[in-house]
DRENPA-3360 file (N, C-alpha, C; in nm, 2 decimals, always signed):
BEGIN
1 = XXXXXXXX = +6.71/+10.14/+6.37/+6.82/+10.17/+6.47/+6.78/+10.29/+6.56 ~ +6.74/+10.40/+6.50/+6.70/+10.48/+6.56/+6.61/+10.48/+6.67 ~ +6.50/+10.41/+6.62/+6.38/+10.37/+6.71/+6.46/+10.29/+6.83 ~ +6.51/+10.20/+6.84/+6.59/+10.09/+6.92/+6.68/+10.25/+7.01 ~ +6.72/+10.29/+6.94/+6.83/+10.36/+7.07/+6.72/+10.49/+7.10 ~ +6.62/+10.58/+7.11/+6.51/+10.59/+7.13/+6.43/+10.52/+7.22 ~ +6.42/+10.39/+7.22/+6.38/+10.31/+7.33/+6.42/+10.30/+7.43 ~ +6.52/+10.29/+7.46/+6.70/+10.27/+7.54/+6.70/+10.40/+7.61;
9 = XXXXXXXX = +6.72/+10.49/+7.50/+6.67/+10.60/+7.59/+6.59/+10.66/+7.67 ~ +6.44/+10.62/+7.64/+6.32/+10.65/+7.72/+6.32/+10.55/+7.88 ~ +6.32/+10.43/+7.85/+6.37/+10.31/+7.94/+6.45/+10.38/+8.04 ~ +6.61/+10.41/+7.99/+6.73/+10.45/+8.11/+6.63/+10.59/+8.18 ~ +6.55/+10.68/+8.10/+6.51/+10.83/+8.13/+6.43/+10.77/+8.32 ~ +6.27/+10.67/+8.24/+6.20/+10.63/+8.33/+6.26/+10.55/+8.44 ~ +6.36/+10.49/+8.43/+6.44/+10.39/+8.53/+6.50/+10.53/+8.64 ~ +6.58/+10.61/+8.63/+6.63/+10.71/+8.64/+6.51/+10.78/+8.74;
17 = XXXXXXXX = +6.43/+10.81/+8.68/+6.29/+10.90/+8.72/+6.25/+10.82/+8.86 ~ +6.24/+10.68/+8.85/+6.19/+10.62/+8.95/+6.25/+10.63/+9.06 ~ +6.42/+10.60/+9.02/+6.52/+10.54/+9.11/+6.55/+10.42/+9.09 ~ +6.53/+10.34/+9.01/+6.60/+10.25/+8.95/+6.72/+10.24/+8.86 ~ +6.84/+10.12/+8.85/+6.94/+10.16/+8.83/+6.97/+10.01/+8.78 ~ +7.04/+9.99/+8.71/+7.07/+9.89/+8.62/+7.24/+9.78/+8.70 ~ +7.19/+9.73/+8.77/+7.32/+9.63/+8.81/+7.34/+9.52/+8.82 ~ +7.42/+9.49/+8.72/+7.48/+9.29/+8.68/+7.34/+9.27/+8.57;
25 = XXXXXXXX = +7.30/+9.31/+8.50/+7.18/+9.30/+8.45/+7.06/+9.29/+8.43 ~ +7.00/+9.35/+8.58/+6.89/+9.33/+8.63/+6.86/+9.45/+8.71 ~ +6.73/+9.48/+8.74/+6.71/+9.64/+8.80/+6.73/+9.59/+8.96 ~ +6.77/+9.77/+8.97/+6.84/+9.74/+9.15/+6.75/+9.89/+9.16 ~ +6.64/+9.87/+9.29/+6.67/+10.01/+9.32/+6.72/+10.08/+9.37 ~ +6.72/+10.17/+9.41/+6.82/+10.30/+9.42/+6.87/+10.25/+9.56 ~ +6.74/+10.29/+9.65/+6.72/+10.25/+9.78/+6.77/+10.12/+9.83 ~ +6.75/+10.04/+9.78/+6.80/+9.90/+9.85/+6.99/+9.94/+9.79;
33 = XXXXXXXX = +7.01/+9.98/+9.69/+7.18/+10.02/+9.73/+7.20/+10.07/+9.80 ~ +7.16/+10.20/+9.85/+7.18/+10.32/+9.93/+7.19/+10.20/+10.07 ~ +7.08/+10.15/+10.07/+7.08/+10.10/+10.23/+7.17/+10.00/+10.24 ~ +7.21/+9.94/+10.15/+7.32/+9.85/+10.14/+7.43/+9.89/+10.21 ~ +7.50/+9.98/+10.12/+7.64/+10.06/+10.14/+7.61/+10.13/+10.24 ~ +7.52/+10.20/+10.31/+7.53/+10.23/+10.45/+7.52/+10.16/+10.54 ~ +7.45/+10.05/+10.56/+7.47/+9.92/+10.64/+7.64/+9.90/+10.65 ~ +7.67/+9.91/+10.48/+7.79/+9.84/+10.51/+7.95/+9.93/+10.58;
41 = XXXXXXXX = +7.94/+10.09/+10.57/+7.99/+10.16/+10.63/+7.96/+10.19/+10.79 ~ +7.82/+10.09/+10.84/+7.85/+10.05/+10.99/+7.94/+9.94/+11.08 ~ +7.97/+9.88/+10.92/+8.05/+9.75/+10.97/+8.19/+9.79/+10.92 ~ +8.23/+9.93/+10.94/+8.39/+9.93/+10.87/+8.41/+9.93/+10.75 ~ +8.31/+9.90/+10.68/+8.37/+9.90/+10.52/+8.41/+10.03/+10.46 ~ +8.49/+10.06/+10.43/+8.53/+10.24/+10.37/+8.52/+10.26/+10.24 ~ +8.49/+10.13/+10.16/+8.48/+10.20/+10.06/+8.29/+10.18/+10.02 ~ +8.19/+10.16/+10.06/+8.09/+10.18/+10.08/+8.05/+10.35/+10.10;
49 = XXXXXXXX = +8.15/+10.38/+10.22/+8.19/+10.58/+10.20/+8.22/+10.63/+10.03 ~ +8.29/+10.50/+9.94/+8.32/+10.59/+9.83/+8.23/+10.57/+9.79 ~ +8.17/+10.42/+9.73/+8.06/+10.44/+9.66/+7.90/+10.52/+9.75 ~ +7.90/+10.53/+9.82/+7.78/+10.67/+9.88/+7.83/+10.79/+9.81 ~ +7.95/+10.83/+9.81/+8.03/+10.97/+9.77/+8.00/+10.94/+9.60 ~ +8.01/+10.84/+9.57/+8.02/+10.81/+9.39/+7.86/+10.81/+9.33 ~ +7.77/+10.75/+9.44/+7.66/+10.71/+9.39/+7.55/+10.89/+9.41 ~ +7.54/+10.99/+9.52/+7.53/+11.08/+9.55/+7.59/+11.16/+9.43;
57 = XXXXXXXX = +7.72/+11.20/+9.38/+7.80/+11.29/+9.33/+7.76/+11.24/+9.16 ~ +7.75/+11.18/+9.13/+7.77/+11.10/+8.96/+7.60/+11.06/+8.98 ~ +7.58/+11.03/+9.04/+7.43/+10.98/+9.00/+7.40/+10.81/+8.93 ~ +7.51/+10.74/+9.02/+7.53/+10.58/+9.01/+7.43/+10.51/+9.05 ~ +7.40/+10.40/+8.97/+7.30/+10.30/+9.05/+7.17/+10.33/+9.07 ~ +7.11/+10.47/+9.02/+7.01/+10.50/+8.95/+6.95/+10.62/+9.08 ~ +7.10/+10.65/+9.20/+7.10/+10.77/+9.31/+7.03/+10.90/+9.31 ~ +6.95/+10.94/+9.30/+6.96/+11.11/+9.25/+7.07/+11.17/+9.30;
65 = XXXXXXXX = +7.15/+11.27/+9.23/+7.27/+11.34/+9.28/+7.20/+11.47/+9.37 ~ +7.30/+11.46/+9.49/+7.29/+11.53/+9.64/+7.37/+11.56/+9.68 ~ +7.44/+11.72/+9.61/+7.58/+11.74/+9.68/+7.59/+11.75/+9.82 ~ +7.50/+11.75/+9.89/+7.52/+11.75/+10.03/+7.57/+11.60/+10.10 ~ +7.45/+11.53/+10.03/+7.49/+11.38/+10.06/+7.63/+11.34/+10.05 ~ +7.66/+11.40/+9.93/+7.77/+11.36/+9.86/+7.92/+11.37/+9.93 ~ +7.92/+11.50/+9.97/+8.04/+11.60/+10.06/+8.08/+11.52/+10.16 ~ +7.90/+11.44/+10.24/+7.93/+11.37/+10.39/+7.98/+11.28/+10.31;
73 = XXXXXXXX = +7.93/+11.20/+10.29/+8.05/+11.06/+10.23/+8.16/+11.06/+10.21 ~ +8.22/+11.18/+10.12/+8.31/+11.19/+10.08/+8.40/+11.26/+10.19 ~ +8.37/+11.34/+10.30/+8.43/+11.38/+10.41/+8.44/+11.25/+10.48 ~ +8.38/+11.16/+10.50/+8.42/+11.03/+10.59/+8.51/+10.98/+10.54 ~ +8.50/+10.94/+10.37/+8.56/+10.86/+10.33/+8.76/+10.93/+10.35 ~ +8.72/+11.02/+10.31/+8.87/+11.10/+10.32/+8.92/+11.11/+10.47 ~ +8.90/+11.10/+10.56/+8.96/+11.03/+10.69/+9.08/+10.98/+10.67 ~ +9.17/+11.00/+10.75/+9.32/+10.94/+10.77/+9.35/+10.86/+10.60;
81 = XXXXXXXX = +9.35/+10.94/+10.49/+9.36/+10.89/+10.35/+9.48/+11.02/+10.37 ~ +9.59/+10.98/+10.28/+9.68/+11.04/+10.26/+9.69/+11.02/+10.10 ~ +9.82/+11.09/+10.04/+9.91/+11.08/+9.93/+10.00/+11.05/+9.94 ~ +10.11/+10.99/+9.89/+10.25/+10.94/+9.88/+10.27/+10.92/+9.73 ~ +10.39/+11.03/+9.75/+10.41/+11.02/+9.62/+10.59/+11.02/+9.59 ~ +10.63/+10.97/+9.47/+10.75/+10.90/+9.48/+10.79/+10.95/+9.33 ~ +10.94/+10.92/+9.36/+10.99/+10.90/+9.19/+11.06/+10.78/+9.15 ~ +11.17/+10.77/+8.99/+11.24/+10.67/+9.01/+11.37/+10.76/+9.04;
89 = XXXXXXXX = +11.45/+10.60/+9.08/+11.58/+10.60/+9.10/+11.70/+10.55/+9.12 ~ +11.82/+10.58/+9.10/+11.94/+10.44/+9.06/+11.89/+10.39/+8.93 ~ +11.87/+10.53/+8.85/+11.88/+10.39/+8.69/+11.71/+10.32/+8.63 ~ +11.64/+10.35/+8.75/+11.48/+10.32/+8.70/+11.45/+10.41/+8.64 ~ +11.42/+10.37/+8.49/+11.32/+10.46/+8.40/+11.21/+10.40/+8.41 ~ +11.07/+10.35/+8.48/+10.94/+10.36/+8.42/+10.93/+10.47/+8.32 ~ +10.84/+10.35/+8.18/+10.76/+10.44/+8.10/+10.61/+10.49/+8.09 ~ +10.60/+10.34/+8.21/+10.40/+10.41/+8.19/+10.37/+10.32/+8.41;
97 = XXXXXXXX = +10.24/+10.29/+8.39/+10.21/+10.27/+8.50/+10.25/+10.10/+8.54 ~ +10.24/+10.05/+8.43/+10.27/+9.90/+8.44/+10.45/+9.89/+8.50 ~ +10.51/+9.94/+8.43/+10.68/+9.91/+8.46/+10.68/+9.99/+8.62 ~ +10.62/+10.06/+8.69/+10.59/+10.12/+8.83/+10.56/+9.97/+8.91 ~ +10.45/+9.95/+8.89/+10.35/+9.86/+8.93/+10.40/+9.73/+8.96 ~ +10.47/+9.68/+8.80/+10.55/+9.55/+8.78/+10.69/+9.59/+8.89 ~ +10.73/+9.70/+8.92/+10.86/+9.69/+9.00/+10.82/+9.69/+9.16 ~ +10.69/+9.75/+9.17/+10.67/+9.75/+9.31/+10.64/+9.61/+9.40;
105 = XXXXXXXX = +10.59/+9.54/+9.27/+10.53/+9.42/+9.32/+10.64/+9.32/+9.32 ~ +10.75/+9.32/+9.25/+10.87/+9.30/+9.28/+10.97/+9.28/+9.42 ~ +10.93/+9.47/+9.48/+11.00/+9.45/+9.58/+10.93/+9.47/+9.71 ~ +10.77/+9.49/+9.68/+10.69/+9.46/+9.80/+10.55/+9.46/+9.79 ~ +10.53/+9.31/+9.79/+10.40/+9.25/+9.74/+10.33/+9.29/+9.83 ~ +10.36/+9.34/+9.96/+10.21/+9.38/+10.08/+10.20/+9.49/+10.00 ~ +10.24/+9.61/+9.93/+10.16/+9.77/+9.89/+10.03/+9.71/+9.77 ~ +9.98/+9.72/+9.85/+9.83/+9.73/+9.81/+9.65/+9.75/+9.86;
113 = XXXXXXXX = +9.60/+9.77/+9.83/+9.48/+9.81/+9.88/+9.41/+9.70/+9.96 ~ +9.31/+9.74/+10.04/+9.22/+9.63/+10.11/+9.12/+9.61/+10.07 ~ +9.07/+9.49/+10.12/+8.88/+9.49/+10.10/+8.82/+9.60/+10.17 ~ +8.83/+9.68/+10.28/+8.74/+9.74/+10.37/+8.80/+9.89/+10.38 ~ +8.92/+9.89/+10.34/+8.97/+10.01/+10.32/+9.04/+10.05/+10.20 ~ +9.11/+10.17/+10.19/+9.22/+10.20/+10.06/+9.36/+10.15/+10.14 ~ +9.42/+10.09/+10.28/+9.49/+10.02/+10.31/+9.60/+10.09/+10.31 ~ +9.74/+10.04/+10.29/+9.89/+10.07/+10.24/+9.88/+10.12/+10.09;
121 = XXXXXXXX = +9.79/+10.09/+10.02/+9.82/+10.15/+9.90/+9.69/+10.12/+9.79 ~ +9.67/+10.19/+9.73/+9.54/+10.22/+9.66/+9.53/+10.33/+9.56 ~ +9.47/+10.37/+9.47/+9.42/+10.45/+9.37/+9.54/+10.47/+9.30 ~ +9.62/+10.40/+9.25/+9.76/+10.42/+9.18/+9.79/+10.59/+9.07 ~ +9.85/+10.64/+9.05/+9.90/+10.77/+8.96/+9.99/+10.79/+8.91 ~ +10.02/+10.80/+8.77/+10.16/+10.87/+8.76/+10.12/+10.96/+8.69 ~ +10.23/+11.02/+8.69/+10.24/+11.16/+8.57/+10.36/+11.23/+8.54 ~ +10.33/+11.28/+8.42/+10.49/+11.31/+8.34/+10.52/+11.50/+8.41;
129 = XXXXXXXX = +10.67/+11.48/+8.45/+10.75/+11.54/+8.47/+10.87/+11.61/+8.46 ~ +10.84/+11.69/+8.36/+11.02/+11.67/+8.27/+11.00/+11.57/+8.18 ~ +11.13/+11.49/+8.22/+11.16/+11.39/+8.16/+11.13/+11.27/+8.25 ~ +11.03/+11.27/+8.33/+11.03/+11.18/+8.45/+10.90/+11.13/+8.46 ~ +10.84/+10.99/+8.53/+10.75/+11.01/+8.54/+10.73/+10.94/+8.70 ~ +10.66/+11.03/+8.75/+10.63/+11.03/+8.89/+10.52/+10.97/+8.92 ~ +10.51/+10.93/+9.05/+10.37/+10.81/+9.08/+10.36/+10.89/+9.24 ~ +10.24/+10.79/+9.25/+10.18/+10.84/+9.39/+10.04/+10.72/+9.41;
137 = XXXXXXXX = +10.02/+10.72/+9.52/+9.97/+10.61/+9.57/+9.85/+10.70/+9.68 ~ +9.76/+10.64/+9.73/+9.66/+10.72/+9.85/+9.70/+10.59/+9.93 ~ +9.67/+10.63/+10.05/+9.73/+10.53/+10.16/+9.65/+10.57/+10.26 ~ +9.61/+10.44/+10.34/+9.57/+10.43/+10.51/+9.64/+10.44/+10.57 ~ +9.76/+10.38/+10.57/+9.90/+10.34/+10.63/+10.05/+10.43/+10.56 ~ +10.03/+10.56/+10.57/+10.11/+10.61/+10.50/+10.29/+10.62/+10.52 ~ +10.28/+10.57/+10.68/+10.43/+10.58/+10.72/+10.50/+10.42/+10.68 ~ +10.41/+10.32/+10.69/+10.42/+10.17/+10.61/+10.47/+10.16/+10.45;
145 = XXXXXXXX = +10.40/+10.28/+10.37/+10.42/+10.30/+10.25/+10.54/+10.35/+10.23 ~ +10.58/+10.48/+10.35/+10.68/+10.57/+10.29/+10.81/+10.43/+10.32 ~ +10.84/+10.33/+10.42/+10.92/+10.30/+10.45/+10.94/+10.18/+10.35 ~ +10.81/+10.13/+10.26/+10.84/+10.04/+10.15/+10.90/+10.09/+10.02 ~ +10.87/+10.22/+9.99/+10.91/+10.30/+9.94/+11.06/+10.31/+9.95 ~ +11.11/+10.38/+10.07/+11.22/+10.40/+10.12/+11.36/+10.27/+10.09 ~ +11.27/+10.14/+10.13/+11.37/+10.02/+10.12/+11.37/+9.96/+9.96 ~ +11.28/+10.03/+9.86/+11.30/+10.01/+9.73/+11.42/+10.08/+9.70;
153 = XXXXXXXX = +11.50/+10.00/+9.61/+11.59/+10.09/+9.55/+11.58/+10.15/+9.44 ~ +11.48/+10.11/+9.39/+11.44/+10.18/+9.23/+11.38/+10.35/+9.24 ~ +11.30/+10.29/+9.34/+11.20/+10.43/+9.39/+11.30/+10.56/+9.48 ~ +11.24/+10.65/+9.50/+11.29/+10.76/+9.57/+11.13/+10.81/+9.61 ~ +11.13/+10.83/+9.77/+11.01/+10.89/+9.84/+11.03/+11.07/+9.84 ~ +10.93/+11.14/+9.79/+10.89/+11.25/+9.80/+10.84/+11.30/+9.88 ~ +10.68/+11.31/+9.93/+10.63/+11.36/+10.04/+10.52/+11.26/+10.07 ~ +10.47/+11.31/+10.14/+10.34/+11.22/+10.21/+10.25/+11.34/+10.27;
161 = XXXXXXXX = +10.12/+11.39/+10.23/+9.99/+11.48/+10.26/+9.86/+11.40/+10.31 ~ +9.79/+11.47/+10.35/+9.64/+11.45/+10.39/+9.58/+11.47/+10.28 ~ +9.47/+11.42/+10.23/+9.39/+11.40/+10.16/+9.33/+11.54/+10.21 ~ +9.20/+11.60/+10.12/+9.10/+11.68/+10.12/+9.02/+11.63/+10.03 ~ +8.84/+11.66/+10.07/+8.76/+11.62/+9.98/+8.82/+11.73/+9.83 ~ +8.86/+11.81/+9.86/+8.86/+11.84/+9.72/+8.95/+11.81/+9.63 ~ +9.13/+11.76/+9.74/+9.19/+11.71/+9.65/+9.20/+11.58/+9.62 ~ +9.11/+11.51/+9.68/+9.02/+11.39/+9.67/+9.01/+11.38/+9.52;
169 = XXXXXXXX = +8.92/+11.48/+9.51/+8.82/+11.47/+9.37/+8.92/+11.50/+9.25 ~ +8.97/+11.61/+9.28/+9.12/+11.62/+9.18/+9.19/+11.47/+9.13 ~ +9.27/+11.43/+9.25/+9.37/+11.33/+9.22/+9.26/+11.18/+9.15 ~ +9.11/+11.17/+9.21/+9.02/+11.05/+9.14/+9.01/+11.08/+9.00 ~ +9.01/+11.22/+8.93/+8.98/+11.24/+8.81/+9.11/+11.20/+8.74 ~ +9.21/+11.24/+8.82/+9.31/+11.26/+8.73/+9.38/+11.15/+8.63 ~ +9.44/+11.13/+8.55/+9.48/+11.04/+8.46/+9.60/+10.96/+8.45 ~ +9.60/+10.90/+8.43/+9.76/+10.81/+8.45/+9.82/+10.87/+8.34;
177 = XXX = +9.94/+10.91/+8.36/+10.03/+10.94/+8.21/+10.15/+10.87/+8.19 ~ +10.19/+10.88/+8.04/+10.32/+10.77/+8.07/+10.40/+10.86/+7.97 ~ +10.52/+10.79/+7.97/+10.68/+10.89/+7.86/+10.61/+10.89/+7.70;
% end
């Protein structure tokens, strides 16, 4: 067993070393991602900006990490990205992210993300407050959000911010919490 994960290790070390990277089962190199996802951030795709910011910053897909590289991507990507963040109300207790999620989609099936961007709504959050648990959403379309928001009756809208690469990285780490 030893020898086996020893192996595994040497393998992922050399893969790594070259620039090769393990994806769907099969080796990808580094390069042919890289040129992918920037190809594909010439045709609008924005989350191509994340994964360049993910694959740079984490060292995904077998990338060498480049905080420089990293910063640009992740400064594009954060472009007109906001926060929106909400509570309950009238009687809504959510306990975790599901009873949020399950009520939103209830009263408005368009909040949600896109193929090509984070959209009306994207990277979902909650977290405990008090006795409360509060959510928040990143948004393209943040005045769309706050007014779905607004016509929920469960929910109550808080604020709406600009994104920053740094509180970017903050709020992507951060954890979902529940009561």
């Amino acid at each position: 067993m030893k020898a086996t994960n020893a192996l595994l290790l040497a393998v992922a070390t050399f893969a790594a070393g070259i620039g090769i990277g393990f994806y769907v089962g099969r080796a990808y190199p580094a390069n042919t991602y890289v040129r992918e996802q920037t190809e594909a951030t010439k045709t609008g795709i924005r989350w191509a900006e994340y994964k360049l910011w993910d694959a740079y910053s984490n060292g995904t897909h077998g990338v060498a990490k480049n905080p420089a590289k990293a910063d640009k991507w992740l400064g594009q990507f954060v472009k007109d990205v906001y926060v929106v963040r909400f509570e309950p109300a009238n009687g809504f207790h959510p306990q975790n992210a599901m009873d949020y999620l399950n009520d939103i989609r209830k009263h408005t099936p368009d909040a949600r993300s896109d193929n090509d961007r984070i959209g009306v709504a994207g990277f979902f959050r909650t977290k405990k407050v008090g006795d409360k648990l509060v959510a928040s959403f990143l948004s393209n379309e943040p005045d769309k959000l706050r007014a779905y928001i607004e016509n929920n009756p469960d929910l109550k809208f808080v604020s709406v911010e600009p994104m920053t690469p740094q509180s970017f990285i903050e709020y992507e780490h951060s954890e979902q919490e529940s009561l």
